[in-house]
C-alpha positions in Angstrom: 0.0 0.0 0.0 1.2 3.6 -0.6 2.6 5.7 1.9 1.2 9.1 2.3 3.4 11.8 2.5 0.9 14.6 3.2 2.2 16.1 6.2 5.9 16.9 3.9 5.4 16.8 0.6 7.3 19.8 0.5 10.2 18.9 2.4 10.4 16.2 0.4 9.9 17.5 -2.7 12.6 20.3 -2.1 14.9 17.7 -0.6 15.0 15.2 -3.7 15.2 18.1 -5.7 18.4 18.6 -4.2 19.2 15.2 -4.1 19.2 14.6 -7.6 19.6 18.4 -9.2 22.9 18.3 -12.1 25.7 18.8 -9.3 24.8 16.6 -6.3 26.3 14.2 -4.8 24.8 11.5 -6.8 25.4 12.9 -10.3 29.4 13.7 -9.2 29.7 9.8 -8.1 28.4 8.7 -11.2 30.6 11.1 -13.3 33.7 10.4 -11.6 32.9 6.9 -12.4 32.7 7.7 -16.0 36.1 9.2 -15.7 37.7 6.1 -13.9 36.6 4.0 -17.0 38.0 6.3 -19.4 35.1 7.5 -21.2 35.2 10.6 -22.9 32.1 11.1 -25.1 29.7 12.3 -22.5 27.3 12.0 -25.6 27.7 9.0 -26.2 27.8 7.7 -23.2 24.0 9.9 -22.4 23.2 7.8 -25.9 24.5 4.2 -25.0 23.1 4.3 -21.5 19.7 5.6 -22.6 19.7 2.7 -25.2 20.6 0.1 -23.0 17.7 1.4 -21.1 15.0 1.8 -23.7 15.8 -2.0 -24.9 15.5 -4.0 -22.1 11.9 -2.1 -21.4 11.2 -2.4 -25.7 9.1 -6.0 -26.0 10.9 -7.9 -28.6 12.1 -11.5 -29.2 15.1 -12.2 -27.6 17.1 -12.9 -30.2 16.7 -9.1 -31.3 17.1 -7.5 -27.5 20.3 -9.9 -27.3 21.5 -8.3 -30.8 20.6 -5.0 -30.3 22.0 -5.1 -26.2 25.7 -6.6 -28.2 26.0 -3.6 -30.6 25.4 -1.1 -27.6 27.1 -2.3 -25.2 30.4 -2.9 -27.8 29.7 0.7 -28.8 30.1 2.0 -25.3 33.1 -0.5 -24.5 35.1 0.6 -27.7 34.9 4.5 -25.9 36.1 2.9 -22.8 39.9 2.7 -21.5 38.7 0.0 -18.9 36.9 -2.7 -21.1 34.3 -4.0 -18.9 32.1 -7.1 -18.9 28.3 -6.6 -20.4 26.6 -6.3 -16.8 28.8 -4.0 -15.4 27.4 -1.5 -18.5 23.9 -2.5 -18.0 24.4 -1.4 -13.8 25.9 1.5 -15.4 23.4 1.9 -17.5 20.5 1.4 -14.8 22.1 3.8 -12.3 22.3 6.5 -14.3 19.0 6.3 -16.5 17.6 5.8 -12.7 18.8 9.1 -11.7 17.9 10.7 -14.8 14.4 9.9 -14.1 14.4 11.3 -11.0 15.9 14.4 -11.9 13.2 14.8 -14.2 10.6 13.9 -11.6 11.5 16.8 -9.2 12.3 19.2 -11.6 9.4 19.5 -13.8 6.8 22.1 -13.5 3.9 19.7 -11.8 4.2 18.7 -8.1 5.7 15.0 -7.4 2.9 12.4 -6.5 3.5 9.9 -3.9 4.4 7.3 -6.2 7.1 9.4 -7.5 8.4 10.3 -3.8 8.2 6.7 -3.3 10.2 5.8 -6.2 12.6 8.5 -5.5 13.0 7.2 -1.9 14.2 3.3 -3.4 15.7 4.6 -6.2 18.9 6.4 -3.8 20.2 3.0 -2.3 19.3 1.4 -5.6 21.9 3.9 -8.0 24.4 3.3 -5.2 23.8 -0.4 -5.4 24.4 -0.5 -9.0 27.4 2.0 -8.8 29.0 -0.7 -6.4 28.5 -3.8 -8.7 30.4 -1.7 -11.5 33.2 -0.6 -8.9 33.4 -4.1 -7.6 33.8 -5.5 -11.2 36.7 -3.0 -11.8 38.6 -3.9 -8.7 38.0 -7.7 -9.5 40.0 -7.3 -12.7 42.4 -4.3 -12.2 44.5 -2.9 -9.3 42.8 0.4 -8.8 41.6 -0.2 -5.7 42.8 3.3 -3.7 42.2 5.3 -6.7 38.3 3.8 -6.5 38.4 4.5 -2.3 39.4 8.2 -2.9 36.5 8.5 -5.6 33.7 7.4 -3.2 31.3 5.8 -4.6 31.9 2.5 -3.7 32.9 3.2 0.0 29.8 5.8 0.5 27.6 2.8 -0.1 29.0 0.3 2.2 29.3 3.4 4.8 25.3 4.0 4.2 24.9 0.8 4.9 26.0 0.4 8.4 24.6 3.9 9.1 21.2 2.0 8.5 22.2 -0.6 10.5 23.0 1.6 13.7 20.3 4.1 13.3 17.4 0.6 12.6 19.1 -1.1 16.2 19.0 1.8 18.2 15.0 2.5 16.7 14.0 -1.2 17.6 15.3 -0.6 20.8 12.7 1.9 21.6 15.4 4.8 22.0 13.2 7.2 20.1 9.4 8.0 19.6 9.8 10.0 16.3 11.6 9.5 13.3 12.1 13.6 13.5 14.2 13.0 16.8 15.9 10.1 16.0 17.5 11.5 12.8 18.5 15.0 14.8 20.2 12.8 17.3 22.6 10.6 14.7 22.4 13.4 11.7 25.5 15.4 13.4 26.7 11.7 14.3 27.2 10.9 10.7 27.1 13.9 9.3 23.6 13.0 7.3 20.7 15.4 6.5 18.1 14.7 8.9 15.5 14.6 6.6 17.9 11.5 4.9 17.6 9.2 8.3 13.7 10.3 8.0 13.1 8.9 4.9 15.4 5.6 6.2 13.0 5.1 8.5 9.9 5.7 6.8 10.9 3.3 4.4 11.3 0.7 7.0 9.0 0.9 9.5 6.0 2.8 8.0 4.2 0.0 6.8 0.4 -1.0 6.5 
């Protein structure tokens, strides 16, 4: 069942907006990830991903999507310096058409609905998911490992992940009675936006 968002629609709204505006924190990740793998046509890497995109949602036989997947994917790896494996592009692919979408979603001239502030709120540990699998597939085959640590990408979504874990054990304890005290209390602990360890816990607990 949907979650209603009522009571902050605007916070939210103004805080995804940030989230996922041209020069967060998200969009710099992905770019610098770009640069690690040596790609240099920021056109046609916008192209390649978008394509990736568009034919794994296009219905087709398989033999078609497997043909037309092939030529992408070989388009994008010929621009590459790092010659990756087919699924670390689609991750690629997935995390960055994901966060095009929701940088359309808050910046467009109608309000958000709640599906879209739903999908926004998965959508932030998925990108980071898929930014991981590519990160982990380039440390599996090269020795980059502390050039990929000072990027950030890869570490900032292991380091989210045990901030969850904290923040969840100290909630199931009973420590707090709101989600708004909870994440003042560990947002100067980790350095978060509050309305980050809000959303956390909504995601979690909130259910019907």
């Amino acid at each position: 069942m949907t979650i209603e968002y009522d009571e902050f629609d605007y916070e939210l709204s103004r805080y995804f907006r940030e989230t996922y505006k041209s020069d967060s924190r998200i969009a710099n990740d992905i770019l610098n990830l770009v640069d690690l793998i040596g790609i240099q046509d920021i056109q046609l890497f916008h192209e390649c991903m978008t394509n990736i995109y568009e034919n794994k949602i296009t219905p087709q036989v398989v033999s078609i999507f497997e043909k037309n997947e092939n030529e992408i994917i070989e388009k994008i790896r010929d621009a590459s310096k790092i010659k990756m494996e087919d699924y670390a592009y689609i991750s690629l692919s997935d995390a960055y058409t994901t966060y095009q979408v929701c940088s359309y979603i808050f910046n467009k001239e109608t309000p958000p609905t709640n599906e879209d502030i739903g999908f926004a709120m998965d959508s932030f540990d998925r990108i980071y998911k898929d930014i991981g699998i590519v990160y982990s597939h380039i440390v599996s085959d090269l020795n980059v490992f502390n050039k990929i640590q000072s990027l950030g990408g890869r570490t900032r979504a292991k380091k989210y992940d045990t901030y969850k874990s904290e923040i969840f054990r100290e909630w199931e304890k009973g420590a707090f009675h709101s989600y708004s005290r909870c994440a003042r209390d560990f947002s100067s602990k980790f350095d978060l936006n509050p309305k980050t360890i809000e959303l956390w816990l909504s995601k979690k607990y909130s259910k019907s």
